[in-house]
PDB file with one MODEL, atoms N, CA, C and O in Angstrom:
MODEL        1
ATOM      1  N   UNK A   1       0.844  -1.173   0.000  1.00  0.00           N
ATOM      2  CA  UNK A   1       0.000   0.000   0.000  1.00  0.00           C
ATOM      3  C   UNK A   1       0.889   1.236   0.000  1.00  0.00           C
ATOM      4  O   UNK A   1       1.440   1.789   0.952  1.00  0.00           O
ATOM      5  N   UNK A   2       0.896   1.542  -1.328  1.00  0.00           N
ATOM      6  CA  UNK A   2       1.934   3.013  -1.445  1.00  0.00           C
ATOM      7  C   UNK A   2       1.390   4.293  -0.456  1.00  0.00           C
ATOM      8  O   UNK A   2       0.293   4.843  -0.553  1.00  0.00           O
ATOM      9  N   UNK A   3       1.996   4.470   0.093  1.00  0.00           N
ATOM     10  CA  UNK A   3       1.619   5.682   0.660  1.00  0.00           C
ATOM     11  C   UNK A   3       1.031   5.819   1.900  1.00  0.00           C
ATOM     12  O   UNK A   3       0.727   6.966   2.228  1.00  0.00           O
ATOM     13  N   UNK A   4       0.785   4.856   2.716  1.00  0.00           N
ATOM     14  CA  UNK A   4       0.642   4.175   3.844  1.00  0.00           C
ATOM     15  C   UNK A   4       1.454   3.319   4.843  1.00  0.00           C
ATOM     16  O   UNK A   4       2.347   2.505   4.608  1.00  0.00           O
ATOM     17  N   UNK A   5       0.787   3.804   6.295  1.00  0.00           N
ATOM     18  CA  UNK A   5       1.324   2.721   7.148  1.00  0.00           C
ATOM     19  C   UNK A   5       0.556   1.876   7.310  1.00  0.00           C
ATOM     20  O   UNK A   5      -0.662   2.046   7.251  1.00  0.00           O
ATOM     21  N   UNK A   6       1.101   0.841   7.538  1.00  0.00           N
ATOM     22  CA  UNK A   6       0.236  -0.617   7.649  1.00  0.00           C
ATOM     23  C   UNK A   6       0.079  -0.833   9.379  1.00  0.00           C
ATOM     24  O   UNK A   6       1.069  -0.749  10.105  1.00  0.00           O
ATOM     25  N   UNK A   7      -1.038  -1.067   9.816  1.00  0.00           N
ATOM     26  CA  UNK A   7      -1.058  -1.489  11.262  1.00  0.00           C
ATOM     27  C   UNK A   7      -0.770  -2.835  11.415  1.00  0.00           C
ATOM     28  O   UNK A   7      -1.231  -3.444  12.380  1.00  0.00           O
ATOM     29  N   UNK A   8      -0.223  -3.262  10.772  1.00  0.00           N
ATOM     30  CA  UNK A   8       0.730  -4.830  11.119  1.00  0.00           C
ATOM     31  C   UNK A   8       1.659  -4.733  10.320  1.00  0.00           C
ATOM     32  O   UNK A   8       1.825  -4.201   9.223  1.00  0.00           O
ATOM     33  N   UNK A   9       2.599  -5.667  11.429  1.00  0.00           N
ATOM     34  CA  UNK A   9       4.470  -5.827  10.951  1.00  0.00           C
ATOM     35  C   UNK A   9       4.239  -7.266  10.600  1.00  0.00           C
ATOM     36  O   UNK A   9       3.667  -8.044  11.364  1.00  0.00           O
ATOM     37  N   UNK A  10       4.569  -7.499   9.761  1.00  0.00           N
ATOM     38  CA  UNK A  10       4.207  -8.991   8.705  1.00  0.00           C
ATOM     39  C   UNK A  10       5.628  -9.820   9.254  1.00  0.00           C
ATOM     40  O   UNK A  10       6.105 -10.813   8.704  1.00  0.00           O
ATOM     41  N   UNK A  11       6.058  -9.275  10.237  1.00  0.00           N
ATOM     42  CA  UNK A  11       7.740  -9.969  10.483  1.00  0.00           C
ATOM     43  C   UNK A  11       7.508 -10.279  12.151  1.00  0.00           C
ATOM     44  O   UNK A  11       8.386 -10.983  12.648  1.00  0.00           O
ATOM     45  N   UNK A  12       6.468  -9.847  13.019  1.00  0.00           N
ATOM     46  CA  UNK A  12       5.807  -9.938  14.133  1.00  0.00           C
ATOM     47  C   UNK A  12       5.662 -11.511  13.845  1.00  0.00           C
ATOM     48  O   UNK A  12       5.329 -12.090  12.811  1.00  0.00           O
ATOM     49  N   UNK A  13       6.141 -12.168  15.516  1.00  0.00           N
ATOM     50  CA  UNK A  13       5.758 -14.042  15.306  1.00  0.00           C
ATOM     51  C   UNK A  13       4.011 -14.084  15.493  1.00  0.00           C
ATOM     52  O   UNK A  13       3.325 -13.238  16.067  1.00  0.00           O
ATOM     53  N   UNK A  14       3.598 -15.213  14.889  1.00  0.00           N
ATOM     54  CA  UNK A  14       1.793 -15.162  15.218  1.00  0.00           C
ATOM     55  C   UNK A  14       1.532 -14.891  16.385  1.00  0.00           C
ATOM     56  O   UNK A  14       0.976 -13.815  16.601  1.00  0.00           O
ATOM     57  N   UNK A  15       1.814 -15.679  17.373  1.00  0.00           N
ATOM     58  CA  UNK A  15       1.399 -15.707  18.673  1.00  0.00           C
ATOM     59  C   UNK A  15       1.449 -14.540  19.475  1.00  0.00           C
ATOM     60  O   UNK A  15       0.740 -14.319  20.456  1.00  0.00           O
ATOM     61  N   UNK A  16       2.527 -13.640  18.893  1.00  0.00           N
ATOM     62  CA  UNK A  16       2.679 -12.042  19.434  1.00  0.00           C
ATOM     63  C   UNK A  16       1.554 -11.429  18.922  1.00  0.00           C
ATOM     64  O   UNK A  16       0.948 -10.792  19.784  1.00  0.00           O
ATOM     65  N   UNK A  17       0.892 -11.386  17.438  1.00  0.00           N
ATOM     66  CA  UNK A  17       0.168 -10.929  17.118  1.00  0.00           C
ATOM     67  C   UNK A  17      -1.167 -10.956  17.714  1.00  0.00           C
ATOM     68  O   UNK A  17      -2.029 -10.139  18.039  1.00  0.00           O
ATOM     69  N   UNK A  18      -0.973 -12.363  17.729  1.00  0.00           N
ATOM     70  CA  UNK A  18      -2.884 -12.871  18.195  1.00  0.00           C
ATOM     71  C   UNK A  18      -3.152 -12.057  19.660  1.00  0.00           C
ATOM     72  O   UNK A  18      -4.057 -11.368  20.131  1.00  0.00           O
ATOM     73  N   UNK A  19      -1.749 -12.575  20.120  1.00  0.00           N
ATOM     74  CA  UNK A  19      -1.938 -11.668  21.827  1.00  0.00           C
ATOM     75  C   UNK A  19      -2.327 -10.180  22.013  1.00  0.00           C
ATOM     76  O   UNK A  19      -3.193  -9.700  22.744  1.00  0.00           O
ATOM     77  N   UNK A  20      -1.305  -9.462  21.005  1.00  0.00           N
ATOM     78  CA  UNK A  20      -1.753  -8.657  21.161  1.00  0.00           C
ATOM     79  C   UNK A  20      -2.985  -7.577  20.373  1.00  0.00           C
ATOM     80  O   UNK A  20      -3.255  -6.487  20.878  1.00  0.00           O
ATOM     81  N   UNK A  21      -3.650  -8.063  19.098  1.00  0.00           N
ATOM     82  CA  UNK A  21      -4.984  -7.801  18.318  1.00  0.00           C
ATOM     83  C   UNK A  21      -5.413  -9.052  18.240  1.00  0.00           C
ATOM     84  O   UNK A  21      -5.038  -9.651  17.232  1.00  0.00           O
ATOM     85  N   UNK A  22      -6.231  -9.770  19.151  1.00  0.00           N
ATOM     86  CA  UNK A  22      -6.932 -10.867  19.420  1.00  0.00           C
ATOM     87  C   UNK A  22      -8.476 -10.840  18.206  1.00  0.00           C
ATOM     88  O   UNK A  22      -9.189 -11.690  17.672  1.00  0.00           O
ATOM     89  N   UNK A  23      -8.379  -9.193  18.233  1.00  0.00           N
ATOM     90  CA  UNK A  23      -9.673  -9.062  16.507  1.00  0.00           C
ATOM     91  C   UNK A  23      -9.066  -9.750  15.512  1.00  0.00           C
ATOM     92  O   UNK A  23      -9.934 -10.247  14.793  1.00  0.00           O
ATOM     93  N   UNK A  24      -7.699 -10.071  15.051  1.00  0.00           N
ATOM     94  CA  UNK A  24      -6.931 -10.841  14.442  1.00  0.00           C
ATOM     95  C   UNK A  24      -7.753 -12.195  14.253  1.00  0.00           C
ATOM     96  O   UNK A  24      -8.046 -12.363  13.069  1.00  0.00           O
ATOM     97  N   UNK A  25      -8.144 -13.073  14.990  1.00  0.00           N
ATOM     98  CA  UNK A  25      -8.321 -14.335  15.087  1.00  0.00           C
ATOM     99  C   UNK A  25      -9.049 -14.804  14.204  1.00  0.00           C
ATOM    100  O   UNK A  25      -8.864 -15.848  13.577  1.00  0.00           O
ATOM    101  N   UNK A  26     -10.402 -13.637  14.055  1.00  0.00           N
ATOM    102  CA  UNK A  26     -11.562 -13.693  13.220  1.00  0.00           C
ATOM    103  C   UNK A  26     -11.588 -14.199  11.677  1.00  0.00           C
ATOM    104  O   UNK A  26     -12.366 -14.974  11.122  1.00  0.00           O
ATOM    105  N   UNK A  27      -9.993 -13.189  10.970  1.00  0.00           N
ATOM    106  CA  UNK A  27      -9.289 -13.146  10.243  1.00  0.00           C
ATOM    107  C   UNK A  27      -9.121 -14.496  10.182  1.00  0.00           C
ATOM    108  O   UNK A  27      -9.986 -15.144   9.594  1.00  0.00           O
ATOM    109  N   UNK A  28      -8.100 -15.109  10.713  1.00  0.00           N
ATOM    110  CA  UNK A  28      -7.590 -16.033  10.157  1.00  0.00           C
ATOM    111  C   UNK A  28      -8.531 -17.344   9.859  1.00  0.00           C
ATOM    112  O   UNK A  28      -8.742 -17.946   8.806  1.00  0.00           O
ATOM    113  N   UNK A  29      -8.989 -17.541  11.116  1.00  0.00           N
ATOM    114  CA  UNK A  29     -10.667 -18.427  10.748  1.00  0.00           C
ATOM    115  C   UNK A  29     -11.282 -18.180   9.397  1.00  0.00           C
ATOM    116  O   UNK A  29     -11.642 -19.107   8.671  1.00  0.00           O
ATOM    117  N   UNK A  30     -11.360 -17.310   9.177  1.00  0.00           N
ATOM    118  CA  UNK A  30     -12.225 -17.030   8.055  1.00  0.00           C
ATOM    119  C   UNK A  30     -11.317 -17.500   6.370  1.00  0.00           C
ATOM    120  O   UNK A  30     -11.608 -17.974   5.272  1.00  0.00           O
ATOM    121  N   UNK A  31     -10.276 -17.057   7.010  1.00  0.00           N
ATOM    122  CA  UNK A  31      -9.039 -17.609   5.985  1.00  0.00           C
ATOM    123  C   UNK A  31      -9.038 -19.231   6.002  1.00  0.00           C
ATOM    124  O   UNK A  31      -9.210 -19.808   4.929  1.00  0.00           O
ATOM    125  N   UNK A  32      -8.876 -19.876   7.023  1.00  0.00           N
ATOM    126  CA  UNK A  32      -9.351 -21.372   7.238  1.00  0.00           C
ATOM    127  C   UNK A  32      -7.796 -21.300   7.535  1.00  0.00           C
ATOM    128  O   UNK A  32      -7.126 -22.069   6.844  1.00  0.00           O
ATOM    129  N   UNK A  33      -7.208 -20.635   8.301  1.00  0.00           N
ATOM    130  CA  UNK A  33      -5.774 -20.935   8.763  1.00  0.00           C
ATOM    131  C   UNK A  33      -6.013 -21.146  10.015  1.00  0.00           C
ATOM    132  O   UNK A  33      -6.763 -20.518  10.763  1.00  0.00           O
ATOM    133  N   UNK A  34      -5.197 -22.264  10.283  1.00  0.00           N
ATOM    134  CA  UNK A  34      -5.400 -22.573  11.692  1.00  0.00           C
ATOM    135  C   UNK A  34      -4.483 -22.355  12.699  1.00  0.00           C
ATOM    136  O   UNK A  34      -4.484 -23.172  13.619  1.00  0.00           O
ATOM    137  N   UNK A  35      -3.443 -21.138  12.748  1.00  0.00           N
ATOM    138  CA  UNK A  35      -2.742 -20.705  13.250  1.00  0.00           C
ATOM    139  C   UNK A  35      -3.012 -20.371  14.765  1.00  0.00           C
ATOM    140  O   UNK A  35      -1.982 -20.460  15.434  1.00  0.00           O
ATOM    141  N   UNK A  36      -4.138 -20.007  15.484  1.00  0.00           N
ATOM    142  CA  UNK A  36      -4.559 -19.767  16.273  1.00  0.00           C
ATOM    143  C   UNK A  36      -4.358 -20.675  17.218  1.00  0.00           C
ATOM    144  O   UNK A  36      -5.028 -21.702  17.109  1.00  0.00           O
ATOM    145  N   UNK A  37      -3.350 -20.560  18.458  1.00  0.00           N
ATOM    146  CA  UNK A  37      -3.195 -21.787  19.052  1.00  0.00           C
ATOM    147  C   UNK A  37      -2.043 -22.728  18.368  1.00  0.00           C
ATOM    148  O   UNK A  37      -1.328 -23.459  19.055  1.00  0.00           O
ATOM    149  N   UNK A  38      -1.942 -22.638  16.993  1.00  0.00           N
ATOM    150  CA  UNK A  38      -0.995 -23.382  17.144  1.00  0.00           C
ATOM    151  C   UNK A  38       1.052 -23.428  17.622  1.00  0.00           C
ATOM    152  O   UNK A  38       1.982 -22.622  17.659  1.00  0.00           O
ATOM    153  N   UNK A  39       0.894 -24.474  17.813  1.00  0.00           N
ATOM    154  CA  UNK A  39       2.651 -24.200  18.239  1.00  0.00           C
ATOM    155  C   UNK A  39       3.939 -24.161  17.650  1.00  0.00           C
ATOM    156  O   UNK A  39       5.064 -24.225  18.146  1.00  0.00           O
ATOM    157  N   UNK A  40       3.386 -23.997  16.059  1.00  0.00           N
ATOM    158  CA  UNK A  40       4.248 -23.168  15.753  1.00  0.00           C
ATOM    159  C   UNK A  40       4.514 -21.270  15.674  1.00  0.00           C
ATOM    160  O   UNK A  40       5.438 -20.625  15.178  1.00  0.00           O
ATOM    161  N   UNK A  41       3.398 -20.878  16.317  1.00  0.00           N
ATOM    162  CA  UNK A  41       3.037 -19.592  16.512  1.00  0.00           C
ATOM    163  C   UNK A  41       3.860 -18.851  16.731  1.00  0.00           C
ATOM    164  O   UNK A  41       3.962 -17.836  16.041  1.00  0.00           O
ATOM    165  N   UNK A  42       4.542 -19.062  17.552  1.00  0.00           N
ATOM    166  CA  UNK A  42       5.891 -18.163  18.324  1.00  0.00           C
ATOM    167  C   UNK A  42       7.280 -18.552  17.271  1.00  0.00           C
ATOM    168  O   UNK A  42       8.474 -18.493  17.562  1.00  0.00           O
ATOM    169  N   UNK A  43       6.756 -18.884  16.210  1.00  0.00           N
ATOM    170  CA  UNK A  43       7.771 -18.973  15.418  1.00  0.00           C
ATOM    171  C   UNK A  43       7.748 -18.636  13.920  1.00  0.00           C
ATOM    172  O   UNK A  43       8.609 -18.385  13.077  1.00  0.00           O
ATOM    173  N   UNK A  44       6.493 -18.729  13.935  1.00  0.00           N
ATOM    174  CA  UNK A  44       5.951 -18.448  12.203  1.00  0.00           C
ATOM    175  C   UNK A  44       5.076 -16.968  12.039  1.00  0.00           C
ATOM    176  O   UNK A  44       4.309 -16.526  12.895  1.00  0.00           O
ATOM    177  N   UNK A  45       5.479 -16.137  10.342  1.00  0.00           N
ATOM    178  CA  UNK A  45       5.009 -14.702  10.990  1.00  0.00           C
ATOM    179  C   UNK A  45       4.082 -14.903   9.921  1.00  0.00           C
ATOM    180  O   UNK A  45       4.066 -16.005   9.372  1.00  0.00           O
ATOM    181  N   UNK A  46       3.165 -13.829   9.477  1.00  0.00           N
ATOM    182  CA  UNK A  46       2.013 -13.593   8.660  1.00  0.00           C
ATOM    183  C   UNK A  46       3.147 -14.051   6.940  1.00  0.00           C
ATOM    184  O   UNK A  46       2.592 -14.571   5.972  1.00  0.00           O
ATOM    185  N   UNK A  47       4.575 -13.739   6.934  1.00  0.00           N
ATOM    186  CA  UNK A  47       4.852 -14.272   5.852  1.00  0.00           C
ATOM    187  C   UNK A  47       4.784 -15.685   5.565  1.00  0.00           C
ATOM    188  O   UNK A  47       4.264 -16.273   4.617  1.00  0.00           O
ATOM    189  N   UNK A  48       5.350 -16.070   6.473  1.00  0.00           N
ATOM    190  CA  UNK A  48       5.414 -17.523   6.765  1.00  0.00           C
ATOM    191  C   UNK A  48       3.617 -18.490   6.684  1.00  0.00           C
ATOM    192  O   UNK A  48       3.309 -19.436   5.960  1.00  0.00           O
ATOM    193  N   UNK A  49       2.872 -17.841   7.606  1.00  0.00           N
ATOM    194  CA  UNK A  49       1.552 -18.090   7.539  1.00  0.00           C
ATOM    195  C   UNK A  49       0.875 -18.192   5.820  1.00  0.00           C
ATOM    196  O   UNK A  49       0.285 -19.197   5.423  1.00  0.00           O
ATOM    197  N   UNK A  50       1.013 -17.448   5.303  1.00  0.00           N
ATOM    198  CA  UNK A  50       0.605 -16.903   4.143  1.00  0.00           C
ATOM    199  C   UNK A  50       0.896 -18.062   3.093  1.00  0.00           C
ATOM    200  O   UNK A  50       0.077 -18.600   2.349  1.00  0.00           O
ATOM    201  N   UNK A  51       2.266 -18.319   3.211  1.00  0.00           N
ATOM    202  CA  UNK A  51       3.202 -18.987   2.245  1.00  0.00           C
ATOM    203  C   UNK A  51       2.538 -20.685   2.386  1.00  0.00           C
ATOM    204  O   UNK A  51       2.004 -21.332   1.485  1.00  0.00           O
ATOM    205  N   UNK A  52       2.717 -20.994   3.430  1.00  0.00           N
ATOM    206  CA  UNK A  52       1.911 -22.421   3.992  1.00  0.00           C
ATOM    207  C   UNK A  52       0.774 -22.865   3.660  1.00  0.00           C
ATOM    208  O   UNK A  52       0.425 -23.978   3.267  1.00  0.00           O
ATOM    209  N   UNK A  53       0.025 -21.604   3.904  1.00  0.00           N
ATOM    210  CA  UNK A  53      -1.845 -22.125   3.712  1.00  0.00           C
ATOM    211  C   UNK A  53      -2.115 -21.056   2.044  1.00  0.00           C
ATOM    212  O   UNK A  53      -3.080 -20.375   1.695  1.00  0.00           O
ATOM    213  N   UNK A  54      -0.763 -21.348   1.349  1.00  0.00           N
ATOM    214  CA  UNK A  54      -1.401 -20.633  -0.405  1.00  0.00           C
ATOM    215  C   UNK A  54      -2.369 -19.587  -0.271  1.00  0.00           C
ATOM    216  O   UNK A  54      -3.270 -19.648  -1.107  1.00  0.00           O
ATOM    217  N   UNK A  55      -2.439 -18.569   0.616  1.00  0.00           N
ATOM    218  CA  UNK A  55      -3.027 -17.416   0.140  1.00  0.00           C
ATOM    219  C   UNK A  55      -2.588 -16.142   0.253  1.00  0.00           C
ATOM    220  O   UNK A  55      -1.590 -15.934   0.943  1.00  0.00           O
ATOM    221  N   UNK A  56      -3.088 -15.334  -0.239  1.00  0.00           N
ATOM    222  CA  UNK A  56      -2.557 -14.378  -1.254  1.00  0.00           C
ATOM    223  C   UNK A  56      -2.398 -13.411  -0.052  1.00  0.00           C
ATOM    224  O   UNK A  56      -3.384 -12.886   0.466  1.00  0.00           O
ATOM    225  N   UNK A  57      -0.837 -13.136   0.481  1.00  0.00           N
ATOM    226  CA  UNK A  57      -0.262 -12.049   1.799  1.00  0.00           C
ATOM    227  C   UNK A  57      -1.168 -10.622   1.395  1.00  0.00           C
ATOM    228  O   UNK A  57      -1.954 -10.290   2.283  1.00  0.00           O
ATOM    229  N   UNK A  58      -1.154  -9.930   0.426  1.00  0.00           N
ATOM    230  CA  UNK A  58      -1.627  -8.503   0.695  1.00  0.00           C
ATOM    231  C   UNK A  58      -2.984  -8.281   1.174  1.00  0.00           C
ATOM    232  O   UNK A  58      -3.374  -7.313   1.826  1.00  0.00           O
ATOM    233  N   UNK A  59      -4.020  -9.821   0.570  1.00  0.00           N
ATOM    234  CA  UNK A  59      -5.399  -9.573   0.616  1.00  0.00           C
ATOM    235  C   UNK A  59      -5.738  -9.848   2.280  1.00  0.00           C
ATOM    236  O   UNK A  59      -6.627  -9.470   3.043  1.00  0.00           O
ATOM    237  N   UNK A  60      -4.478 -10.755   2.408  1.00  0.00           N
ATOM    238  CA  UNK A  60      -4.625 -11.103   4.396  1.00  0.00           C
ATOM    239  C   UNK A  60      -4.388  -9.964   5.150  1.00  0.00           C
ATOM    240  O   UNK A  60      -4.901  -9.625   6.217  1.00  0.00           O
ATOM    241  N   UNK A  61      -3.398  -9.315   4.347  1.00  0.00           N
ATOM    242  CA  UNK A  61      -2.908  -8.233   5.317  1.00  0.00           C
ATOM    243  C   UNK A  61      -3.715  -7.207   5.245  1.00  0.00           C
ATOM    244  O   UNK A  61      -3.318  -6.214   5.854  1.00  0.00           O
ATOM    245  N   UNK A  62      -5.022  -7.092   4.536  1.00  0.00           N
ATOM    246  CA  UNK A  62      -5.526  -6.280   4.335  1.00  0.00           C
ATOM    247  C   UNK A  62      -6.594  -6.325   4.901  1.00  0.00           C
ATOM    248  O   UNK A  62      -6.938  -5.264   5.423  1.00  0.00           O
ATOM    249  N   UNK A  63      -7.519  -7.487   5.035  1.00  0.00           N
ATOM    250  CA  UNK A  63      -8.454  -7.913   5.387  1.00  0.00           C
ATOM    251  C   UNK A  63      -8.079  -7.829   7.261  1.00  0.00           C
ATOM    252  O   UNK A  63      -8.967  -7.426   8.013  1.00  0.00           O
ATOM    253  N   UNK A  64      -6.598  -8.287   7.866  1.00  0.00           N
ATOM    254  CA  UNK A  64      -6.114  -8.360   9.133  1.00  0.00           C
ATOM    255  C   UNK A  64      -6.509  -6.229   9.552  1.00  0.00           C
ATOM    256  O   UNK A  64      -7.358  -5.680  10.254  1.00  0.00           O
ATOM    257  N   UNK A  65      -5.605  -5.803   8.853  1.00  0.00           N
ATOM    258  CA  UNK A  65      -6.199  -4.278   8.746  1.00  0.00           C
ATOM    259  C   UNK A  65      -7.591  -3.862   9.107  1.00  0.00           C
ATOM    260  O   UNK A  65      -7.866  -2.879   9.795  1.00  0.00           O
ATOM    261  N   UNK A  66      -8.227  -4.488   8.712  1.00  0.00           N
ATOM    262  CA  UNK A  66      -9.710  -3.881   8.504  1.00  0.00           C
ATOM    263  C   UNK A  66     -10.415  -4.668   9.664  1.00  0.00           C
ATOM    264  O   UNK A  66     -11.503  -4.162   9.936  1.00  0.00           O
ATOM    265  N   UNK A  67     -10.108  -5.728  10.397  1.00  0.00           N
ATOM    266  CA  UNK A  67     -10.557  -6.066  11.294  1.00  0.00           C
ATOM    267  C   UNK A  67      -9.916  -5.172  12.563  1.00  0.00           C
ATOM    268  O   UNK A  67     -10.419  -5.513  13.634  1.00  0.00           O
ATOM    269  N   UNK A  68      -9.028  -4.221  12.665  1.00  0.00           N
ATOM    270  CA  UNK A  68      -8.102  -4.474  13.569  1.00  0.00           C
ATOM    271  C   UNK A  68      -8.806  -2.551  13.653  1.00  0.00           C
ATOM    272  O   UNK A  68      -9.675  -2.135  14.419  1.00  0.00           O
ATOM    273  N   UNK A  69      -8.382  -2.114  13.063  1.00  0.00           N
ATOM    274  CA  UNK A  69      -9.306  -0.591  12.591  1.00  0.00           C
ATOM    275  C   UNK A  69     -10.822  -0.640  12.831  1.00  0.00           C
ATOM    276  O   UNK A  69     -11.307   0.488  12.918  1.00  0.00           O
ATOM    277  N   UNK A  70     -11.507  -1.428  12.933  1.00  0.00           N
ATOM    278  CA  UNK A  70     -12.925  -2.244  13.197  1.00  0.00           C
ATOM    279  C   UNK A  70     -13.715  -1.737  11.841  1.00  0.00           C
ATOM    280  O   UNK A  70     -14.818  -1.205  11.971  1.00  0.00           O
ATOM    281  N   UNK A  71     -13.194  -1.894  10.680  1.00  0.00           N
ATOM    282  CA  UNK A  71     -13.642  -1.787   9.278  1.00  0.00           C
ATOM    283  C   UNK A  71     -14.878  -3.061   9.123  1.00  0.00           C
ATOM    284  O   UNK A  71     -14.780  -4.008   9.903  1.00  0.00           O
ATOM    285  N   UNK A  72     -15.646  -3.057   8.444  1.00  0.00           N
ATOM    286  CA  UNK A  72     -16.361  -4.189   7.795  1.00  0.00           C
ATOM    287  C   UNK A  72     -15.701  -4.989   7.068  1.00  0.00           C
ATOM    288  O   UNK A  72     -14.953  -4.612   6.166  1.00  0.00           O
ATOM    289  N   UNK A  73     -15.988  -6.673   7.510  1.00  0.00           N
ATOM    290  CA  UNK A  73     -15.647  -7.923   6.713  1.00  0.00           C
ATOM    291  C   UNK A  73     -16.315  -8.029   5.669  1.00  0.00           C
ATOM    292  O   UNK A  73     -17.498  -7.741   5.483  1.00  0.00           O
ATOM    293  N   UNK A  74     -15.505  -8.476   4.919  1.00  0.00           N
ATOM    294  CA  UNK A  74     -15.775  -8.928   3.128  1.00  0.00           C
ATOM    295  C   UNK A  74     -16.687  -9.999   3.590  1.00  0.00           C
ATOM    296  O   UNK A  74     -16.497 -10.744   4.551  1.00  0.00           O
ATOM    297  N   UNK A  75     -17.720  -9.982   2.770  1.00  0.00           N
ATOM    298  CA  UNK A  75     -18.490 -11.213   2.659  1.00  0.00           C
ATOM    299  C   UNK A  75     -17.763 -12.916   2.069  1.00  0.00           C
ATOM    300  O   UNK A  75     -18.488 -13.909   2.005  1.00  0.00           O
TER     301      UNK A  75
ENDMDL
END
């Protein structure tokens, strides 16, 4: 996103994330990633996440954004 700050660091481990924007979670459920809880969390970041479960990082990171800002979910 040219010209913007992003309210997530895509280099943050999951488990830091979830802890600390727990609106996060919604996100990933909906993604069908099951990161939440899992133990590789404290080790794997939204790049890593992304890369694993084949979907597309900007639309996550964007969609993670908009939950986190309390924007409306995409249908």
């Amino acid at each position: 996103m040219a010209g913007s700050t992003s309210l997530i660091d895509i280099c943050v481990p999951l488990s830091a994330l979830i802890a600390q924007r727990p609106e996060a979670i919604a996100v990933f459920l909906r993604y069908k990633m099951l990161c939440v809880g899992c133990v590789i969390g404290p080790f794997h970041t939204i790049v890593n996440a992304c890369a694993e479960h084949w979907v597309e990082q900007t639309d996550f990171v964007q969609a993670l954004e908009r939950a986190i800002s309390g924007g409306p979910a995409p249908n």
